[in-house]
C-alpha positions as CSV (number, residue, x, y, z in Angstrom):
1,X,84.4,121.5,127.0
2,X,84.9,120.4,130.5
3,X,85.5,116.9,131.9
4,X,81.7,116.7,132.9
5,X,80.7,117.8,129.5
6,X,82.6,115.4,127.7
7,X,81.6,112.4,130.3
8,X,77.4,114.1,129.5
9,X,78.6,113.4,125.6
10,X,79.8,109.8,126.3
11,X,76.8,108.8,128.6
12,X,74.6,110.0,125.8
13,X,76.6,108.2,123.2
14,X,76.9,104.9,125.2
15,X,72.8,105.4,125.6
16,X,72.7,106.0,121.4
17,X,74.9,103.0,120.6
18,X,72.9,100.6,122.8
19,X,69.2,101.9,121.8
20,X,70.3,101.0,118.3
21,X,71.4,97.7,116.2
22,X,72.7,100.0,113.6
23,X,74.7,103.2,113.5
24,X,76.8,104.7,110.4
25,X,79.5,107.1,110.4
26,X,79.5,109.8,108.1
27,X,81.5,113.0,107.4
28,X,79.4,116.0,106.8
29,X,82.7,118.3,106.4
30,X,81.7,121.2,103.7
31,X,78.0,121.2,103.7
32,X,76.1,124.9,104.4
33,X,74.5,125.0,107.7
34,X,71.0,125.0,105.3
35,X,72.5,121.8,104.3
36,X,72.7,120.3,107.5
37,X,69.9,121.4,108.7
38,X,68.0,120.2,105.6
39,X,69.6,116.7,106.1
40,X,68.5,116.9,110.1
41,X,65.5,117.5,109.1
42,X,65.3,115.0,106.5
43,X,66.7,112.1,109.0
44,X,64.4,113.3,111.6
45,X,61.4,112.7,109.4
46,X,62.4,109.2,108.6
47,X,63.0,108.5,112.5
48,X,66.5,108.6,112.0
49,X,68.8,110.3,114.8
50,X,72.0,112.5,113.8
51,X,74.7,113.6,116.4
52,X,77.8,115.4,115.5
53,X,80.6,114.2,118.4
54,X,84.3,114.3,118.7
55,X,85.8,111.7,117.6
56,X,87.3,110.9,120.6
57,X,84.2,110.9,122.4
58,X,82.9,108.5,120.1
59,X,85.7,106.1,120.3
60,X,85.3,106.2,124.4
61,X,81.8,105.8,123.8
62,X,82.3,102.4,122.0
63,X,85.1,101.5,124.2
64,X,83.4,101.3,127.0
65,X,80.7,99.5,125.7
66,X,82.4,96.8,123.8
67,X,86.0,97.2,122.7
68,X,85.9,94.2,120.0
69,X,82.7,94.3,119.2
70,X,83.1,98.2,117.6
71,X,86.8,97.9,116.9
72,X,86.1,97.5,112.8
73,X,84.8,100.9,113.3
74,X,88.0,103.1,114.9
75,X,89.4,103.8,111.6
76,X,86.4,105.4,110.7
77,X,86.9,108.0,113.4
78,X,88.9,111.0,112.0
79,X,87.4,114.3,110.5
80,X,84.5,116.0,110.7
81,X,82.1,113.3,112.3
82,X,78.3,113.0,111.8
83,X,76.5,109.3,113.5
84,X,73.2,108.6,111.8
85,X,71.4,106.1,114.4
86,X,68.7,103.7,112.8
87,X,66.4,100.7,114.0
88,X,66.3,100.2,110.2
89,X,69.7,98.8,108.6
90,X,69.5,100.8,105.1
91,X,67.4,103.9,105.9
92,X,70.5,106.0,106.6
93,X,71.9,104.9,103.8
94,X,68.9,105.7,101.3
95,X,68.8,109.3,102.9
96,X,72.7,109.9,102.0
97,X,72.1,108.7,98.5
98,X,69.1,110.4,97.9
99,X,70.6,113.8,99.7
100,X,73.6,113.7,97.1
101,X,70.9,112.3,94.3
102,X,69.0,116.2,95.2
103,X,72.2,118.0,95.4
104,X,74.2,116.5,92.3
105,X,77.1,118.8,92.8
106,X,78.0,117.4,96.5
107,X,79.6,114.5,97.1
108,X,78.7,114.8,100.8
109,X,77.8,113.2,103.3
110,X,80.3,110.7,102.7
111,X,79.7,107.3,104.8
112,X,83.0,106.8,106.5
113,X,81.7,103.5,108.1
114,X,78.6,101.7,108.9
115,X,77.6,99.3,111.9
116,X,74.6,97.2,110.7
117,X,73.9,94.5,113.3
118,X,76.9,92.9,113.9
119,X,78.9,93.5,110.3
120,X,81.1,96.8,109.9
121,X,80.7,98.3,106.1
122,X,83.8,100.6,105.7
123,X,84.4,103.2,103.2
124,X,81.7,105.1,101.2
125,X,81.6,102.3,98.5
126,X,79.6,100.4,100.7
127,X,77.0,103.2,100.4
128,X,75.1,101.1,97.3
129,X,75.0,97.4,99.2
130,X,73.6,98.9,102.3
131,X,70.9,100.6,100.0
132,X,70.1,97.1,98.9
133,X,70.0,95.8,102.3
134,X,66.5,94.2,103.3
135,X,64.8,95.4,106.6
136,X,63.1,92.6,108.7
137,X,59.4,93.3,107.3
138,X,60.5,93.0,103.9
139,X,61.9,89.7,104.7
140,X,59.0,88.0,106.5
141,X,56.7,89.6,103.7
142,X,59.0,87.8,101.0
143,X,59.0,84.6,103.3
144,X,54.7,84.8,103.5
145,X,55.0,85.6,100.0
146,X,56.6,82.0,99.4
147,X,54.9,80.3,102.2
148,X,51.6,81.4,100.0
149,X,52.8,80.5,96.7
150,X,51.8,77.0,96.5
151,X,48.5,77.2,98.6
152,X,47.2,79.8,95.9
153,X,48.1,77.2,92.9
154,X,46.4,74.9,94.9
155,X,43.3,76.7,95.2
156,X,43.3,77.8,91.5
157,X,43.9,74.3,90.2
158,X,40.5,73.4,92.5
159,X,38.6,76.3,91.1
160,X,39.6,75.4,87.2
161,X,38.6,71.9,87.9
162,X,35.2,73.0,90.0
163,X,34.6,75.5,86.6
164,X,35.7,72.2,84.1
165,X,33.3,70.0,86.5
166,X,30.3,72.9,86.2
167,X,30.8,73.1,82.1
168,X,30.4,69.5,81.7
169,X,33.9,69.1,80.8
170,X,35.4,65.9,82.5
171,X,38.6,67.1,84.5
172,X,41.3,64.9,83.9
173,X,42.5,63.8,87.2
């Protein structure tokens, strides 16, 4: 790979890492090409993107865009290295645990490091917290969910009382 190539490779990277909030690093060392390809295709229908970079690349990459910001994440860099870019902070992290979940021999791909908004999960037993991690819809439709709760009771004590009031029953205010 030539100097150009490897600068094409960072300018893309640079472009990946600031498109998304959250990225994770995972190695993808010992699966099949079939395997591969399977997970590709398996991220790609779930909108998520997969690049396989040098490691050094990568680390340019993030140094150039904000030394401290990704420094939690160098350590990660070593290995065969797959990045699994996400606007959705868990949905890499539910294909990598459902991928090993289909193919109960592997223990692959194993999350070397995740970058979810501004918090760095290292190490692969991480994997089950980020899993569990709610996505912005699922928290506004819990906060609706409460913001409903007590206009429902409301409306249900009204309608018992209306039905008391109908029956002849005096409601008991």
């Amino acid at each position: 790979m030539n100097k150009d190539q490897k600068n094409e490779v960072i300018e893309l990277l640079k472009g990946k890492f600031s498109q998304y909030n959250n990225f994770y690093i995972t190695n993808t060392e010992s699966l099949t090409v079939e395997q591969v390809n399977h997970l590709r295709k398996v991220c790609f229908d779930k909108k998520v993107e997969m690049k396989v970079a040098k490691n050094t690349l990568i680390r340019k990459a993030l140094e150039s865009l904000n030394n401290e910001k990704y420094a939690g994440v160098y350590d990660a860099l070593h290995g065969v290295t797959a990045l699994m870019f996400s606007d959705s902070p868990k949905e890499p992290a539910l294909i990598i645990s459902n991928f090993r979940k289909e193919n109960a021999k592997l223990e692959k791909p194993v999350l070397k490091a995740a970058f979810v908004g501004e918090e760095v999960y290292m190490g692969d037993n991480q994997l089950a917290t980020l899993t569990k991690i709610k996505t912005r819809n699922e928290l506004i439709g819990e906060v609706i969910g409460l913001l409903q709760s007590p206009a429902k009771r409301v409306i249900a004590a009204l309608l018992e009382k209306a039905k008391k009031e109908e029956e002849g029953v005096p409601a008991a205010e």
